[in-house]
N, C-alpha and C positions, 0 to 999 in steps of 0.2 A: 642216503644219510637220514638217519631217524630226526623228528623235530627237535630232541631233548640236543641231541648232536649239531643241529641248524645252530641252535639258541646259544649255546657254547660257544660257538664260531663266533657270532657275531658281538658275544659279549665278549670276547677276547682284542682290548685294544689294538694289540699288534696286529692280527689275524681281520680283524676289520680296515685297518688300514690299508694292509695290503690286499685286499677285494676294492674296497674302495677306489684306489688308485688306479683302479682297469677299468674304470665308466668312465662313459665318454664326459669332456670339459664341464659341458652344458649341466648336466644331468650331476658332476659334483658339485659346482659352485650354484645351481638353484634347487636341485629337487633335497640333494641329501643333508640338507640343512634342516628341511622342514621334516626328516621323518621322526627325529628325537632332539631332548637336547646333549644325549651321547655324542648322536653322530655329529650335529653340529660342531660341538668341543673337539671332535677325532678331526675335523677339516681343519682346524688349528695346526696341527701336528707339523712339523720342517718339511716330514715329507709332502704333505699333500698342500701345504703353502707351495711346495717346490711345483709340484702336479698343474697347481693353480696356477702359476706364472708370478704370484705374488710375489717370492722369493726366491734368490739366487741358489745355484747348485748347492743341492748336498754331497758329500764324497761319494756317496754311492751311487751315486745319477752323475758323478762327472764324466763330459764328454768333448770331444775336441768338434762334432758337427752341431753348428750352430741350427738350430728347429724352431721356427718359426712357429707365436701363438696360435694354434686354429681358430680359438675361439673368434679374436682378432682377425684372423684371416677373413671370416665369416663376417664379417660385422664392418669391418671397415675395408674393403676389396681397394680403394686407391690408394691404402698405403702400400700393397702388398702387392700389387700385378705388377707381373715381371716386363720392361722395356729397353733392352742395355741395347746401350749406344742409339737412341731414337732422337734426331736431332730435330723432326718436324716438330714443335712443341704442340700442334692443334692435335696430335695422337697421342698424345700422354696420357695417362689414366688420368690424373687428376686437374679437378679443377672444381669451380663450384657450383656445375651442373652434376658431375659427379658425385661432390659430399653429399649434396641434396635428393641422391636417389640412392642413398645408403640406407639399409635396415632403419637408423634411426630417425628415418621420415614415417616409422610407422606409430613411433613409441617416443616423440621428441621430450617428454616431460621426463621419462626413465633416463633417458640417454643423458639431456643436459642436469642433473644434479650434480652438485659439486660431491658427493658422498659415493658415485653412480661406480662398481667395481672396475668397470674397462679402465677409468683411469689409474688404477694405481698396478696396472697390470704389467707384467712383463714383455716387450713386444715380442722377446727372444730368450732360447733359453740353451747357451751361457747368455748372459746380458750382451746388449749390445754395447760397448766402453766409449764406441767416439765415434762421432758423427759429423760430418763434411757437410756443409751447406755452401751451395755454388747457387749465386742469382744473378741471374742477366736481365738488362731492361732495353727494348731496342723501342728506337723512339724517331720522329721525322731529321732529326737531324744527326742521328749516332746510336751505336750502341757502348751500354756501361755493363760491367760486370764486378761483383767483387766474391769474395770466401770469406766464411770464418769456420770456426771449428771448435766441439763441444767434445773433452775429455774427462773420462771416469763419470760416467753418466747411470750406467745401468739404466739403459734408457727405458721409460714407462712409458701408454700408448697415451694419459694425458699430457705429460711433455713433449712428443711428437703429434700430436692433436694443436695442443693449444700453439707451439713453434709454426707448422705448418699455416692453421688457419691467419698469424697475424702476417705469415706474408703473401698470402691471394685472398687478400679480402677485397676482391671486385673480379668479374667476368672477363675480366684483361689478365688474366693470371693464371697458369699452368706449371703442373709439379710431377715429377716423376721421382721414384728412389728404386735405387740399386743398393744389392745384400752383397755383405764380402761374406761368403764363406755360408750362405744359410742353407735351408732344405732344399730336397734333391730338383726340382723347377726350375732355381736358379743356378747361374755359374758363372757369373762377372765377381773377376778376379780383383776388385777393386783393391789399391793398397794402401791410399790414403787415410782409408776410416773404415768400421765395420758397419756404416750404411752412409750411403751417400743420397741428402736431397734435394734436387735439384730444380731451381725455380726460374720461370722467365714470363715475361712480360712485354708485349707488342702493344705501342696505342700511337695513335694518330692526334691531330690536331683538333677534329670534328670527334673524337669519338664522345659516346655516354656511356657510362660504366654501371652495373649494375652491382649492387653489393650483397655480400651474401644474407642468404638469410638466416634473421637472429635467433630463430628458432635453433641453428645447428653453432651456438655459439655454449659454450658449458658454462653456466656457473660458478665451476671450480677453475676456470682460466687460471693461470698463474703467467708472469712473466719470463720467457726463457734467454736469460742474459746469456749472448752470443757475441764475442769480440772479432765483427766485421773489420776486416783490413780497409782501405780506404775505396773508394771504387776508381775505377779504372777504364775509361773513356776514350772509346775510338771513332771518330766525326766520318762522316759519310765523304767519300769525295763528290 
């Protein structure tokens, strides 16, 4: 292809869009911003907001298998490592020696901005709609448990960020989640919600609890109103 013919291409909206759209997450949402302020405006576009995770399907990208963000996958691995049916909770992926060895112990000032892109990201793409949260707390004299449940969500990774962190905020705290229906890795058939996550809590009488560190706390925290059912309490014989 002659340059005259290059230079055509890529000033052709359409025709740069769809090039665009075939690089990898990374490389549109940082590098192809800075090479003009075309392409920047072209990363706008429904489709490559869709590309980006930013935005829900377009008709032309509808699909019924739910695909997980990589960019996300990469950056945040305890939301996202697969554990179904793991009932030891000290094998869970998460918890908050785990946040703490996440990518953003390397770059905590990028990460925690309330403006910072992961949050307004897509964690999944169709959206995630409803999300199950189950928390157990076993304790010297009993264990409690309760659920609540968040519908028509379109879940974002700062609302499953900021959800997660305010319920293991201390070393006595371990999280797992299971995907209904996501990419090919997984295959728990969950039917209550299109992600379930799942929290529990052991402590003792003597313990000290360690709290997480406020460096992996964002900024842009917001509140995730959850309508917990009551807890439900079974005493040790």
């Amino acid at each position: 292809m002659s340059t005259l013919a290059q230079v055509q291409v890529i000033s052709t909206t359409e025709l740069l869009e769809h090039i665009l759209a075939e690089l990898p997450l990374r490389d549109l949402l940082v590098s192809v911003p800075l090479v003009s302020k075309t392409w920047r405006a072209v990363t706008f576009s429904p489709t490559l907001q869709h590309v980006l995770f930013f935005d829900t399907l377009v008709p032309a990208f509808a699909s019924s298998e739910r695909i997980q963000n990589p960019l996300l996958v990469e950056l945040f691995p305890p939301f996202f490592a697969f554990r179904p049916g793991e009932n030891n909770a000290a094998a869970w992926p998460g918890n908050t020696d785990s946040l703490t060895a996440m990518p953003w112990a390397r770059s905590p000032e990028a990460f925690k901005r309330a403006e910072a892109s992961w949050r307004r990201m897509l964690v999944a793409q169709p959206p995630v709609q409803s999300v199950v949260i189950k928390q157990t707390s076993y304790g010297p004299a009993g264990a409690s448990d309760r659920q609540g449940v968040l519908n028509d969500v379109a879940l974002r990774m700062g609302a499953l960020y900021d959800l997660t962190v305010s319920l293991i905020d201390d070393d006595s705290m371990f999280f797992r989640i299971e995907w209904s229906n996501a990419n090919s890795n997984t295959g728990a058939g969950l039917k209550e919600g299109d992600l379930t996550l799942f929290v529990t809590c052991s402590t003792g009488c003597m313990d000290e609890f360690e709290p997480l560190d406020a460096r992996f706390l964002s900024d842009g925290a917001g509140h995730v109103e959850v309508d917990f059912g009551e807890w439900n309490t079974q005493m040790w014989d």
